[in-house]
PDB file with one MODEL, atoms N, CA, C and O in Angstrom:
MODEL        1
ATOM      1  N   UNK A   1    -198.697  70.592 161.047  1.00  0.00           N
ATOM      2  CA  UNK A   1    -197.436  71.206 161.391  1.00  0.00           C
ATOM      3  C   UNK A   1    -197.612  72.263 162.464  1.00  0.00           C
ATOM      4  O   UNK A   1    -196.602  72.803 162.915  1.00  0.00           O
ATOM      5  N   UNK A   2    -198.774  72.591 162.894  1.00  0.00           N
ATOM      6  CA  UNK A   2    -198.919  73.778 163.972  1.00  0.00           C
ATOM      7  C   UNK A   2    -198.491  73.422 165.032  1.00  0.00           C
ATOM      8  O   UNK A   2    -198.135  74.360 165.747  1.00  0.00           O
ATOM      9  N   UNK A   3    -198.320  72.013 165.626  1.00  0.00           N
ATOM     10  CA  UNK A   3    -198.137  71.946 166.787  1.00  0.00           C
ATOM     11  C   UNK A   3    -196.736  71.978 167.130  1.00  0.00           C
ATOM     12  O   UNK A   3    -196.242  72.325 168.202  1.00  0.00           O
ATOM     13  N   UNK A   4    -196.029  71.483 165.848  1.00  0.00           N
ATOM     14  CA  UNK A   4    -194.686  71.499 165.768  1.00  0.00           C
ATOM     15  C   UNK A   4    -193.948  72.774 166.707  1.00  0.00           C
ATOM     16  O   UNK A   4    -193.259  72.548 167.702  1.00  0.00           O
ATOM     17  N   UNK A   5    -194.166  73.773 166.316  1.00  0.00           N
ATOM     18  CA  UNK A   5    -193.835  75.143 167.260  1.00  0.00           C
ATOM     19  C   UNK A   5    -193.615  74.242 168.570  1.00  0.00           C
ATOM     20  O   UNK A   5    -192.586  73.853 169.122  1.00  0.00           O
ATOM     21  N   UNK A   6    -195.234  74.026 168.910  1.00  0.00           N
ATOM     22  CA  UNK A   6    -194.859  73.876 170.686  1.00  0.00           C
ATOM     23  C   UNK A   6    -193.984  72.684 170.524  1.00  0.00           C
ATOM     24  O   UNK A   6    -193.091  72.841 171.356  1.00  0.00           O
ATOM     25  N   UNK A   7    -193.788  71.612 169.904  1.00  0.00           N
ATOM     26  CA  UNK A   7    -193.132  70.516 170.196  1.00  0.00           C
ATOM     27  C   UNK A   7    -191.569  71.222 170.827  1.00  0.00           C
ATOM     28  O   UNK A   7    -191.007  71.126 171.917  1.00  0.00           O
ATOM     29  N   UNK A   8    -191.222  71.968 169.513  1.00  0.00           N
ATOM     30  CA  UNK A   8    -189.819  72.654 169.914  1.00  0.00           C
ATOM     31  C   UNK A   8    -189.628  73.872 170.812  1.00  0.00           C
ATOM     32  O   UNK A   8    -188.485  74.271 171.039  1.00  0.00           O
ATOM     33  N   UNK A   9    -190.597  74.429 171.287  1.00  0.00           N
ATOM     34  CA  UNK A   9    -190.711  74.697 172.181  1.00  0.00           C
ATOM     35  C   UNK A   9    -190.209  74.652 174.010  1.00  0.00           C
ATOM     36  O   UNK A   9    -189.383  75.213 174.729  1.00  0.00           O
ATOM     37  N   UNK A  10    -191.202  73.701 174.131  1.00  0.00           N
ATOM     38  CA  UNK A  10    -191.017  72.431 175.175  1.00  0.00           C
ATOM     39  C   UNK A  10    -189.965  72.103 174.737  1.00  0.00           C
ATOM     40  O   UNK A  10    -189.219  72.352 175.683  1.00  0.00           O
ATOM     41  N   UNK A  11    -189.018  71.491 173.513  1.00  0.00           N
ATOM     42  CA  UNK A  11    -187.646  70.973 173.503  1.00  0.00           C
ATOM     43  C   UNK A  11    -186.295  72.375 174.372  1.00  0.00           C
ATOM     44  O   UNK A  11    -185.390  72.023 175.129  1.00  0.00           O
ATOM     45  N   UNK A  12    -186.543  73.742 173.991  1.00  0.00           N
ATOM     46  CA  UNK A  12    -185.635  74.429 174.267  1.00  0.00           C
ATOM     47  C   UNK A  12    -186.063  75.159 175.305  1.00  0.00           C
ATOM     48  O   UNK A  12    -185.463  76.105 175.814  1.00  0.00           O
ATOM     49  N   UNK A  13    -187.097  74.722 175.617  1.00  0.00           N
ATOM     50  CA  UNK A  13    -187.481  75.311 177.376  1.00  0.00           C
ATOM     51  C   UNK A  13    -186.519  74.292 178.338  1.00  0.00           C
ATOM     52  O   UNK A  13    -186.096  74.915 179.311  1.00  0.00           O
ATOM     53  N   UNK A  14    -186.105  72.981 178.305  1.00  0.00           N
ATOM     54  CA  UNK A  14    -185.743  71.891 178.920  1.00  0.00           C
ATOM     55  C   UNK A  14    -184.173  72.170 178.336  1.00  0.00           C
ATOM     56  O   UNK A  14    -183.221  71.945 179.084  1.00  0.00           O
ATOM     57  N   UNK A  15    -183.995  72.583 177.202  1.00  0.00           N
ATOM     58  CA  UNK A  15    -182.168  72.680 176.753  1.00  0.00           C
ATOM     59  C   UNK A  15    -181.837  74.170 176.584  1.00  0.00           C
ATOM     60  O   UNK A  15    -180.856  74.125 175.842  1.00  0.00           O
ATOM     61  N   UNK A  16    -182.085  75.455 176.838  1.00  0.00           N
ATOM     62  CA  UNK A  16    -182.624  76.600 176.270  1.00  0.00           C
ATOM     63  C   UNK A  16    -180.883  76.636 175.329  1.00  0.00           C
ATOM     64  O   UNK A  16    -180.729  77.050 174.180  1.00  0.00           O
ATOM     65  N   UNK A  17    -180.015  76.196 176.052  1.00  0.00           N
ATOM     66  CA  UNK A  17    -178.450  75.954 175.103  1.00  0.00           C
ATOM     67  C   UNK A  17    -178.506  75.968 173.602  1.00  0.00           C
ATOM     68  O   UNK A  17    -177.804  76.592 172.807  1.00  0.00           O
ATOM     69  N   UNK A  18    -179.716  74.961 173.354  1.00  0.00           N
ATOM     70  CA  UNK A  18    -179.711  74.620 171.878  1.00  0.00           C
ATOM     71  C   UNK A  18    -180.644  75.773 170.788  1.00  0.00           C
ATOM     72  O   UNK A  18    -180.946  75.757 169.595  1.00  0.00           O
ATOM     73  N   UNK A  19    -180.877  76.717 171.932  1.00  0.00           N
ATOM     74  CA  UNK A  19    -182.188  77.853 170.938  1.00  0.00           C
ATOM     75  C   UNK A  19    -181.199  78.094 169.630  1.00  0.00           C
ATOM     76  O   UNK A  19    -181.693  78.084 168.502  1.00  0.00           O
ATOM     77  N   UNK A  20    -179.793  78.308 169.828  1.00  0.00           N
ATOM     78  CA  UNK A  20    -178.932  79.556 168.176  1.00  0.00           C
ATOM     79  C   UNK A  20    -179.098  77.844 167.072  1.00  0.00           C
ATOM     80  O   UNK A  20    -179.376  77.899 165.874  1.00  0.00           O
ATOM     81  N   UNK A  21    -178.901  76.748 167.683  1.00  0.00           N
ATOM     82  CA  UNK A  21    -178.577  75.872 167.142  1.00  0.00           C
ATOM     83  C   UNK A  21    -180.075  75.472 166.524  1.00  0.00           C
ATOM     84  O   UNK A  21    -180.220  74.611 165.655  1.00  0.00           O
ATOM     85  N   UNK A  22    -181.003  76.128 167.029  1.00  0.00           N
ATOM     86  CA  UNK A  22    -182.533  74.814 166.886  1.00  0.00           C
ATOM     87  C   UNK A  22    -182.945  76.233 165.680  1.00  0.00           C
ATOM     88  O   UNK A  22    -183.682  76.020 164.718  1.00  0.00           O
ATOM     89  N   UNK A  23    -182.375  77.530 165.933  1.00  0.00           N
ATOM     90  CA  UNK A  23    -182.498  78.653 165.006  1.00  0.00           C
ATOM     91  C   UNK A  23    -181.948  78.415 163.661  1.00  0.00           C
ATOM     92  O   UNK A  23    -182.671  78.385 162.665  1.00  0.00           O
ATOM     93  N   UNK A  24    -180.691  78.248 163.626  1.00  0.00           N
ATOM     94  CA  UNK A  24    -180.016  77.604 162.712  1.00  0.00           C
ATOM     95  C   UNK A  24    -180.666  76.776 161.096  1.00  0.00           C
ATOM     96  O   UNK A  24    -180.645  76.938 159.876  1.00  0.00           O
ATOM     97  N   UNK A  25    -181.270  75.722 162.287  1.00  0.00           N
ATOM     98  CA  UNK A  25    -181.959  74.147 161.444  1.00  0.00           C
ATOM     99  C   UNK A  25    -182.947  75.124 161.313  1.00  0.00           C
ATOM    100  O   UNK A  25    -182.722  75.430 160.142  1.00  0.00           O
ATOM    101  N   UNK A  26    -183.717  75.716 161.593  1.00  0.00           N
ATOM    102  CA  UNK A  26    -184.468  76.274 160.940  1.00  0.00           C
ATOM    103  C   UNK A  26    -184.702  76.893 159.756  1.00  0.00           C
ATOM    104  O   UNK A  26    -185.353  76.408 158.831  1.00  0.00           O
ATOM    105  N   UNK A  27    -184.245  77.829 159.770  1.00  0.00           N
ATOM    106  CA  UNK A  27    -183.623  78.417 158.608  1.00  0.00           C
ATOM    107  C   UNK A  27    -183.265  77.809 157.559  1.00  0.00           C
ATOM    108  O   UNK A  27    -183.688  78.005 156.420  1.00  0.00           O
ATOM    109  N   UNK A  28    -182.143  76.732 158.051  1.00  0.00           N
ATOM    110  CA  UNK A  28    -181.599  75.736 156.817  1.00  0.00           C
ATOM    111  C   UNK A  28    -182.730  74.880 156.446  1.00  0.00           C
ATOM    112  O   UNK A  28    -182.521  74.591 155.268  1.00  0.00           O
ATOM    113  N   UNK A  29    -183.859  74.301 156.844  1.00  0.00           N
ATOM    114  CA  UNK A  29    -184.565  73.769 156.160  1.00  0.00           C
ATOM    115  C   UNK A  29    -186.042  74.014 155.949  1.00  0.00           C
ATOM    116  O   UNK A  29    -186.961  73.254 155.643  1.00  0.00           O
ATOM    117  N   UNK A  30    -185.962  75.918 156.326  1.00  0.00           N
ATOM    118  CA  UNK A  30    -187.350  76.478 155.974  1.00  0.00           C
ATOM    119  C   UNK A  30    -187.638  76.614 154.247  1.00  0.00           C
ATOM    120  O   UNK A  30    -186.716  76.622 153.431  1.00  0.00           O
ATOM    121  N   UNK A  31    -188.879  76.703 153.934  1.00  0.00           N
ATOM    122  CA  UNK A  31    -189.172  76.122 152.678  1.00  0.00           C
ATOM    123  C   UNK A  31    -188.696  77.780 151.968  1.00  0.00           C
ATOM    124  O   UNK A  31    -188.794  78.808 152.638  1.00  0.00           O
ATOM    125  N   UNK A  32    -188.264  77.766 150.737  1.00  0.00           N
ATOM    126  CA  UNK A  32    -187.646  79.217 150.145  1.00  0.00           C
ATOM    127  C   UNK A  32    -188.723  80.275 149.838  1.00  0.00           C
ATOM    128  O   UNK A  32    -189.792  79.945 149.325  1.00  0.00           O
ATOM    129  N   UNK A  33    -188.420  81.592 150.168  1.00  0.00           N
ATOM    130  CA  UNK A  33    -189.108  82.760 150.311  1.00  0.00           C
ATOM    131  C   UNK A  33    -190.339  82.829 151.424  1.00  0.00           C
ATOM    132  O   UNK A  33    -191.468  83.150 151.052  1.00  0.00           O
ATOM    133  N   UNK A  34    -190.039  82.487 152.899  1.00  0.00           N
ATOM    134  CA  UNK A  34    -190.824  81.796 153.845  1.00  0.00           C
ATOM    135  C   UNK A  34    -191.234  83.173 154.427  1.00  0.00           C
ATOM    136  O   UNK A  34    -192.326  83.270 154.988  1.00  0.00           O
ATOM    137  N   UNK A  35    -190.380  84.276 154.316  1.00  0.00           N
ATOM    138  CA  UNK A  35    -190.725  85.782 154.636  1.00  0.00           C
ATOM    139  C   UNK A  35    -191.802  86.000 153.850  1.00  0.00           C
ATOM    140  O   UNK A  35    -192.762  86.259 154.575  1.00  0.00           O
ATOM    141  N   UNK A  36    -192.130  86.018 152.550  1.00  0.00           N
ATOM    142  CA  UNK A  36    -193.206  86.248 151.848  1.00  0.00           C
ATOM    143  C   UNK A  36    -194.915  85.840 152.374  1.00  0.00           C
ATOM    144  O   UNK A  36    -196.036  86.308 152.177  1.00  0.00           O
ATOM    145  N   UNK A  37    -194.455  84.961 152.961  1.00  0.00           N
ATOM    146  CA  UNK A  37    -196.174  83.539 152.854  1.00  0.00           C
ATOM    147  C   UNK A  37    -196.395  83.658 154.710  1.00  0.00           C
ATOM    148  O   UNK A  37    -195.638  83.395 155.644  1.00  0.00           O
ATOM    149  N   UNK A  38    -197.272  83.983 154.667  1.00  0.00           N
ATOM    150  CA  UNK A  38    -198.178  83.830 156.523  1.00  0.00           C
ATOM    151  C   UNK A  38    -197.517  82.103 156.776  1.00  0.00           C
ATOM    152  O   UNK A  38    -197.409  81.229 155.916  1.00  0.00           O
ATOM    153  N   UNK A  39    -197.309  82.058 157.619  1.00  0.00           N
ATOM    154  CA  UNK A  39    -197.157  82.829 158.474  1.00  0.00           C
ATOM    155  C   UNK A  39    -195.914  83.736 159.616  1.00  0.00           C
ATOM    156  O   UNK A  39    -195.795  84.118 160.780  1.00  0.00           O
ATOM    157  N   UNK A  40    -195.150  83.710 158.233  1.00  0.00           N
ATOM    158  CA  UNK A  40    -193.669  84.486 158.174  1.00  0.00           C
ATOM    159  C   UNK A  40    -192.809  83.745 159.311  1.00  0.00           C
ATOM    160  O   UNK A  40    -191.995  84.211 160.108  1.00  0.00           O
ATOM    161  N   UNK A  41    -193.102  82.905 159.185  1.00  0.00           N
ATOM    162  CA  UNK A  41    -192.170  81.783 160.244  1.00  0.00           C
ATOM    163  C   UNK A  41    -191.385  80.959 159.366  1.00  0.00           C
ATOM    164  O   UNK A  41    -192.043  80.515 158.425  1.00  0.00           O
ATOM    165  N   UNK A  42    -190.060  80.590 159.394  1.00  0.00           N
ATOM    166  CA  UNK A  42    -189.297  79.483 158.447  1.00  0.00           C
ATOM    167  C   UNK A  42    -189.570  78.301 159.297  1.00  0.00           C
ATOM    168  O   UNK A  42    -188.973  77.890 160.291  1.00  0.00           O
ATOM    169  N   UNK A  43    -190.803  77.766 158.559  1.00  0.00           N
ATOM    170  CA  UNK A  43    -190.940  76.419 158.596  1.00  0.00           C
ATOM    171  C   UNK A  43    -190.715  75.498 157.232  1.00  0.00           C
ATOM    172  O   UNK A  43    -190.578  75.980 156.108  1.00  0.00           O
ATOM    173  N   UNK A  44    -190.705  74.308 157.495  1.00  0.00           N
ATOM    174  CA  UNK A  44    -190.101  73.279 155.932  1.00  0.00           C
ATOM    175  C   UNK A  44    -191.427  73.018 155.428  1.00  0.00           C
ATOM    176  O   UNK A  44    -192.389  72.816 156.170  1.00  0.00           O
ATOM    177  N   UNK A  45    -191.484  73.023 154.086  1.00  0.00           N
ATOM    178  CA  UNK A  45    -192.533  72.692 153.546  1.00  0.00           C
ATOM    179  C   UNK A  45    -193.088  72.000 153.718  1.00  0.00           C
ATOM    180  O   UNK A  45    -192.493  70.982 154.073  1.00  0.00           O
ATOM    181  N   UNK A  46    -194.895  71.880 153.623  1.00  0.00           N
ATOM    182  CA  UNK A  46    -195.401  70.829 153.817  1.00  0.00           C
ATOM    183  C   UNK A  46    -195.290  69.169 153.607  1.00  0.00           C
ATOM    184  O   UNK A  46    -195.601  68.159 154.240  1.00  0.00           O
ATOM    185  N   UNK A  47    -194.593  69.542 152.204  1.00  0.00           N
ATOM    186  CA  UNK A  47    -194.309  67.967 151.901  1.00  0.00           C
ATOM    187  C   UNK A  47    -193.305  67.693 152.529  1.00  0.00           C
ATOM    188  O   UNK A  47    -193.378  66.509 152.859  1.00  0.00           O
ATOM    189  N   UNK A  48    -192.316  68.191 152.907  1.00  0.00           N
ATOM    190  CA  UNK A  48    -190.899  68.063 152.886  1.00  0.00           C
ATOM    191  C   UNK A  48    -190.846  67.618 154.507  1.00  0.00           C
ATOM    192  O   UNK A  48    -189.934  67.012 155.068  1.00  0.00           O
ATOM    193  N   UNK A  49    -192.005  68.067 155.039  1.00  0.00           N
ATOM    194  CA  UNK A  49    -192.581  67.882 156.942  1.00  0.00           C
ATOM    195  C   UNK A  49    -192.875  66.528 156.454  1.00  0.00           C
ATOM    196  O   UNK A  49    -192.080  65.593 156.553  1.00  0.00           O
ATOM    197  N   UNK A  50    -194.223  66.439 155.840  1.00  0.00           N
ATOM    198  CA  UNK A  50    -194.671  64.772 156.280  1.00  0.00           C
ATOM    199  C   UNK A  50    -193.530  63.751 155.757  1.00  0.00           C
ATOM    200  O   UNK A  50    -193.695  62.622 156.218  1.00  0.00           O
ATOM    201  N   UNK A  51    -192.433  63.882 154.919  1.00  0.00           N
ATOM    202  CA  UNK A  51    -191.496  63.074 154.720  1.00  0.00           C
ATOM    203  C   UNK A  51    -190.590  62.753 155.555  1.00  0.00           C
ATOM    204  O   UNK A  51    -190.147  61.634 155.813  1.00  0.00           O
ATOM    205  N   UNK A  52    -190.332  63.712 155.960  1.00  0.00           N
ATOM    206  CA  UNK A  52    -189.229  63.699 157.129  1.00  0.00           C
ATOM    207  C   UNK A  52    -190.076  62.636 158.379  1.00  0.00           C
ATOM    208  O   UNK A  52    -189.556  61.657 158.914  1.00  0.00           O
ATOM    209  N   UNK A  53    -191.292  63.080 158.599  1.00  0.00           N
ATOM    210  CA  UNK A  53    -191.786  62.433 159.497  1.00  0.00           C
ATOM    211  C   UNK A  53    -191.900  60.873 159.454  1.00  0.00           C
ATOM    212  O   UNK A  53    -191.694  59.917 160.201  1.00  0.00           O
ATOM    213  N   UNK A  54    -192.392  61.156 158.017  1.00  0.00           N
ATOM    214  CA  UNK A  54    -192.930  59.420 157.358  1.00  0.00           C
ATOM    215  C   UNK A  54    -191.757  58.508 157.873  1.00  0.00           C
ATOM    216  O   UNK A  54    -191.960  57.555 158.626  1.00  0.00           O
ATOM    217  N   UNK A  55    -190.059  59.005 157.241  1.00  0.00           N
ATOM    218  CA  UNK A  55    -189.195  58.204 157.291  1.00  0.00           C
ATOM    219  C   UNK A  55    -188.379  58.387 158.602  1.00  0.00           C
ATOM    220  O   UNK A  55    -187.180  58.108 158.568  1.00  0.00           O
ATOM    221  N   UNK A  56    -189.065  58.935 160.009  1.00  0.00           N
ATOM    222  CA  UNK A  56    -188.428  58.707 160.761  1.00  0.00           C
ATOM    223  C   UNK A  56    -189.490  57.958 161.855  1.00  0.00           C
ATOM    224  O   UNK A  56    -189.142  56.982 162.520  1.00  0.00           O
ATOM    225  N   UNK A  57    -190.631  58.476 161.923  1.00  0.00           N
ATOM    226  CA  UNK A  57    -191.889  57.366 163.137  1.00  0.00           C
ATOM    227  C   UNK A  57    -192.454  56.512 161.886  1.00  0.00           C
ATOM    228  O   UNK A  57    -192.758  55.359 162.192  1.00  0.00           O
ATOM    229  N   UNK A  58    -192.643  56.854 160.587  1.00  0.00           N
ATOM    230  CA  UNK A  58    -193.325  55.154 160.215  1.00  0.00           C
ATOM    231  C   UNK A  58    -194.783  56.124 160.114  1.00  0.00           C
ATOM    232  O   UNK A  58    -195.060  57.074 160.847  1.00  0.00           O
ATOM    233  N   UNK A  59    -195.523  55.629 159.094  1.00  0.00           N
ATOM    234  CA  UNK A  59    -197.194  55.953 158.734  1.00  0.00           C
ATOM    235  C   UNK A  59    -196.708  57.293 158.172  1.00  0.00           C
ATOM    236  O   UNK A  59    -195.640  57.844 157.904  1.00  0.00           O
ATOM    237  N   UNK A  60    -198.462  57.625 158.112  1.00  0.00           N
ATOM    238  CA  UNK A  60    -198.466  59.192 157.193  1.00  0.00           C
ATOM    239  C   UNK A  60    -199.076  60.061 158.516  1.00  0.00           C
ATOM    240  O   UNK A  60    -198.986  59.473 159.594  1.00  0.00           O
ATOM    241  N   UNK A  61    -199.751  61.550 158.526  1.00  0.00           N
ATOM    242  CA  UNK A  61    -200.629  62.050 159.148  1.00  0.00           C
ATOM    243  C   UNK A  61    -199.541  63.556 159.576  1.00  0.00           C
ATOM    244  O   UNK A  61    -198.622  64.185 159.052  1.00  0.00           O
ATOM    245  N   UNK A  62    -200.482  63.595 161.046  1.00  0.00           N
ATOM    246  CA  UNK A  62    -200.171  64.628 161.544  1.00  0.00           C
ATOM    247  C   UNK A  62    -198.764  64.280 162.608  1.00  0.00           C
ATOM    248  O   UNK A  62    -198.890  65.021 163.583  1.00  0.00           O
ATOM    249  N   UNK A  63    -197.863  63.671 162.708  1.00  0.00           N
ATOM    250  CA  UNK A  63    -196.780  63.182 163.385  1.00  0.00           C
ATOM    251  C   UNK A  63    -195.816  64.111 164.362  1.00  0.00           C
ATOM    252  O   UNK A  63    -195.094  64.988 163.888  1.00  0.00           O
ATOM    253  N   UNK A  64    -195.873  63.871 165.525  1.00  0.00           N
ATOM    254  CA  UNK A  64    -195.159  65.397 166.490  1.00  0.00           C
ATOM    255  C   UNK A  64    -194.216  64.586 167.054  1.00  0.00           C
ATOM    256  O   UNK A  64    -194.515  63.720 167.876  1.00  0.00           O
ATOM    257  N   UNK A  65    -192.983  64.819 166.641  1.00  0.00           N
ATOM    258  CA  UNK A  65    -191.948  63.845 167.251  1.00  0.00           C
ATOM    259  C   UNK A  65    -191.776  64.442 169.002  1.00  0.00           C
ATOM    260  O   UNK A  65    -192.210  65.509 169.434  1.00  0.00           O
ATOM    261  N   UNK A  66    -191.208  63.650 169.577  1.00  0.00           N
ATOM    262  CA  UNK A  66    -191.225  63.899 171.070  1.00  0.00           C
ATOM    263  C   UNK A  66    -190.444  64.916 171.442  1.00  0.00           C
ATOM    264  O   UNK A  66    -189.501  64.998 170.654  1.00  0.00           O
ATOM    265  N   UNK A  67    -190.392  65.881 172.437  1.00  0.00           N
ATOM    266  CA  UNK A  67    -189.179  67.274 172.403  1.00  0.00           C
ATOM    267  C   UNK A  67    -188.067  66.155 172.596  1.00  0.00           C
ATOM    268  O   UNK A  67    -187.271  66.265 171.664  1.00  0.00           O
ATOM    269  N   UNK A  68    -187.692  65.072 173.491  1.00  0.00           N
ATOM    270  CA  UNK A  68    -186.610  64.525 173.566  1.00  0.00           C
ATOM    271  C   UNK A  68    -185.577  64.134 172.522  1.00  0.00           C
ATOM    272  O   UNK A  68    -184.355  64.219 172.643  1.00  0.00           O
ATOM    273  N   UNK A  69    -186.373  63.624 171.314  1.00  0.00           N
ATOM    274  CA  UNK A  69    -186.217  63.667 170.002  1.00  0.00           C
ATOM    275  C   UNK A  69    -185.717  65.262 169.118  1.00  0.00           C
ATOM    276  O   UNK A  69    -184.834  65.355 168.265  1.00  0.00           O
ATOM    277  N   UNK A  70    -186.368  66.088 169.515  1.00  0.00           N
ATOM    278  CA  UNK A  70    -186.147  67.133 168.873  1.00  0.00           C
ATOM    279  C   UNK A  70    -184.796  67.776 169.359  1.00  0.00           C
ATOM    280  O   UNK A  70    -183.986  68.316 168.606  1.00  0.00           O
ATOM    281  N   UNK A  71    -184.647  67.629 170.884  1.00  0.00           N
ATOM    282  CA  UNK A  71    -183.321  68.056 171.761  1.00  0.00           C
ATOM    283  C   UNK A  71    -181.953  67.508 170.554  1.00  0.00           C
ATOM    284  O   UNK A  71    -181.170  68.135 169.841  1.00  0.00           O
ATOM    285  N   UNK A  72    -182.233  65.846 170.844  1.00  0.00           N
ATOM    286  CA  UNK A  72    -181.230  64.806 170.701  1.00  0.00           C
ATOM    287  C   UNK A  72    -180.604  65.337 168.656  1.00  0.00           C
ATOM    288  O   UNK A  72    -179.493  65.276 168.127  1.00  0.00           O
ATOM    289  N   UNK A  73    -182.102  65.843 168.063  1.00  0.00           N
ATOM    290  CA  UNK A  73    -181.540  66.386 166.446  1.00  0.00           C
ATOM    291  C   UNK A  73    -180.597  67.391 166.696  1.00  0.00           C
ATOM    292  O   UNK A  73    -179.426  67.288 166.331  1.00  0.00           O
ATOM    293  N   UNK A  74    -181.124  68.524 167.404  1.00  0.00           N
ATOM    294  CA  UNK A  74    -180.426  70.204 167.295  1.00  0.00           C
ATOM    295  C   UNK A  74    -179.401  69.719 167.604  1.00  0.00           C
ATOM    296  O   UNK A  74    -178.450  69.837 166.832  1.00  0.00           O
ATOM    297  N   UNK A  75    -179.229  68.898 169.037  1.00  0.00           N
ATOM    298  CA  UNK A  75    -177.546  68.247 169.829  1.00  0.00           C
ATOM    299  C   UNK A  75    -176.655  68.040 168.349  1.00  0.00           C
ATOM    300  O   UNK A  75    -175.752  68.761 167.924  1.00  0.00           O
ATOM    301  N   UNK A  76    -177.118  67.054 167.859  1.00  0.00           N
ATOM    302  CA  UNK A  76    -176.545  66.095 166.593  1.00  0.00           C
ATOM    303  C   UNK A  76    -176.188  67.020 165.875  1.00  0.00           C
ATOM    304  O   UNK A  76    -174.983  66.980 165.629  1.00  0.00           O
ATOM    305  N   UNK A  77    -177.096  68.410 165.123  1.00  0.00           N
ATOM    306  CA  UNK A  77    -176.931  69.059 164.275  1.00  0.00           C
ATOM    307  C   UNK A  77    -175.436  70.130 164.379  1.00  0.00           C
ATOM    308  O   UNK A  77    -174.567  70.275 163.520  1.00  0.00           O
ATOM    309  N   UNK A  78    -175.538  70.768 165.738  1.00  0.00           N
ATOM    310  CA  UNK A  78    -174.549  71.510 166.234  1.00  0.00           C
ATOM    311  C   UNK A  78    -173.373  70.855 166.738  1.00  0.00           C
ATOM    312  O   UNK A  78    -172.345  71.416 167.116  1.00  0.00           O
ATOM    313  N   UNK A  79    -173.614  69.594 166.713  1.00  0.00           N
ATOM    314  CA  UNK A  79    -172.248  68.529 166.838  1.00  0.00           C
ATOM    315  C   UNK A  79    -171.895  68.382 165.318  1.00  0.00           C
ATOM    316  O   UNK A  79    -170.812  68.808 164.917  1.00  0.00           O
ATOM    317  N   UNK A  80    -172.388  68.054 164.845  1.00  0.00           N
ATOM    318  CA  UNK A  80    -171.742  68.099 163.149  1.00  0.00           C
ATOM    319  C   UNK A  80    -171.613  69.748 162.769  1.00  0.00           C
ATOM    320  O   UNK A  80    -170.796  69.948 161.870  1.00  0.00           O
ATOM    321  N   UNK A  81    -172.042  70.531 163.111  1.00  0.00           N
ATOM    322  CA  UNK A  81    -171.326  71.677 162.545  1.00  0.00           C
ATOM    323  C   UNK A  81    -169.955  72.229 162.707  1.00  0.00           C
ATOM    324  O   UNK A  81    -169.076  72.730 162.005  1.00  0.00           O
ATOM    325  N   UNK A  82    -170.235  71.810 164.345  1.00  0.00           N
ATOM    326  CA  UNK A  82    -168.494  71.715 164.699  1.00  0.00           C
ATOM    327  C   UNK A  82    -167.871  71.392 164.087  1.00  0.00           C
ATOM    328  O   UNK A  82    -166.955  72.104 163.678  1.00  0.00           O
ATOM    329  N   UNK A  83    -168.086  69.849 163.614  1.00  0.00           N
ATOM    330  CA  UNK A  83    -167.085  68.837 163.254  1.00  0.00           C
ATOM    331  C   UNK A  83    -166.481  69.182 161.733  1.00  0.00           C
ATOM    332  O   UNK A  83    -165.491  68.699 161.184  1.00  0.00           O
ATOM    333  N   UNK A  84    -167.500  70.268 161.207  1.00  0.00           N
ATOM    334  CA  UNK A  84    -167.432  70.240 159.454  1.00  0.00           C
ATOM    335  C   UNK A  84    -166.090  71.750 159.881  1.00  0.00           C
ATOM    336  O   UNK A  84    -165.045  72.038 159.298  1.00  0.00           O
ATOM    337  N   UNK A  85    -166.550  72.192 160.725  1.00  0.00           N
ATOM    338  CA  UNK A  85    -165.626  73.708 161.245  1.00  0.00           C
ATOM    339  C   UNK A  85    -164.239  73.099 161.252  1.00  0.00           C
ATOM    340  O   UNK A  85    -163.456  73.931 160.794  1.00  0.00           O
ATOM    341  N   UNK A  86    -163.702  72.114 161.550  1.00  0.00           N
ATOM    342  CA  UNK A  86    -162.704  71.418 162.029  1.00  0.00           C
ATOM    343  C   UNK A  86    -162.672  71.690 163.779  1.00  0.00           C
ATOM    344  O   UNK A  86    -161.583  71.391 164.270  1.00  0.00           O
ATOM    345  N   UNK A  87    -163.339  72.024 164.415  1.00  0.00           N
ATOM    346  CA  UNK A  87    -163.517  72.217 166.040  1.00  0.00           C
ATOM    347  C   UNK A  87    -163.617  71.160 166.968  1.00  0.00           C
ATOM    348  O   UNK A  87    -163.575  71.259 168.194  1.00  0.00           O
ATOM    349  N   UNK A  88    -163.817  69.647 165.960  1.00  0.00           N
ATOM    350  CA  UNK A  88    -163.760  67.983 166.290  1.00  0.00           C
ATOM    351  C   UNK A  88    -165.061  67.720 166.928  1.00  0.00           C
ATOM    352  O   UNK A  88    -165.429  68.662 167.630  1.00  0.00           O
ATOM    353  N   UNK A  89    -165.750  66.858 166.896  1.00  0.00           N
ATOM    354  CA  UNK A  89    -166.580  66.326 167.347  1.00  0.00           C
ATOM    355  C   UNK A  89    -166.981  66.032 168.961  1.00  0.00           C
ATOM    356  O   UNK A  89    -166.596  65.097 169.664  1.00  0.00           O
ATOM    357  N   UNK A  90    -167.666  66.875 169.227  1.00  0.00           N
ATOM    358  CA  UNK A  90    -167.840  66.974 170.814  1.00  0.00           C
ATOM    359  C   UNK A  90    -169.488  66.997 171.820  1.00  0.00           C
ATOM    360  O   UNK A  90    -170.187  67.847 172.372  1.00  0.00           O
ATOM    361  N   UNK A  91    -169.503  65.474 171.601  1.00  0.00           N
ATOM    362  CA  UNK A  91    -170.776  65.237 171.892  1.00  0.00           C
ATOM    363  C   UNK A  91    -170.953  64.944 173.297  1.00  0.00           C
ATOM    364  O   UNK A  91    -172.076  64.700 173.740  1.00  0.00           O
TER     365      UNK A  91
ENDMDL
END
């Protein structure tokens, strides 16, 4: 999961638009009491990483989805937040 950082990184260096939104998903799916544990970053739990990964590239391991990929989630994510706001869907 270390490299993950830079993956998203490189994603909001290329969209910097999506940083409140890529902040957001963070948060919402950092693993609970993430302030407590080094390395005080809200990242998703270990298991909860290689799953996500498993069921989106296929195999097990160390899996770094592409920033293009990572852009195209935050996009998706902050398009459905809208949409739940009633603000309509604006992709």
């Amino acid at each position: 999961m270390r490299g993950m950082a830079g993956v998203v990184l490189r994603a909001l260096v290329r969209r910097p638009g999506l940083a409140p939104a890529a902040l957001a998903e963070s948060l919402r799916l950092a693993r609970p009491g993430w302030w407590r544990r080094r390395p005080f970053l809200p990242l998703p739990a270990p298991d909860l990483w290689r799953f996500r990964m498993e069921t989106a590239y296929g195999g097990a391991g160390d899996t770094r989805p592409p920033p293009e990929d990572v852009q195209a989630f935050v996009h998706w994510c902050a398009a459905m937040r809208g949409w739940r706001r009633g603000g309509g869907l604006a992709l």
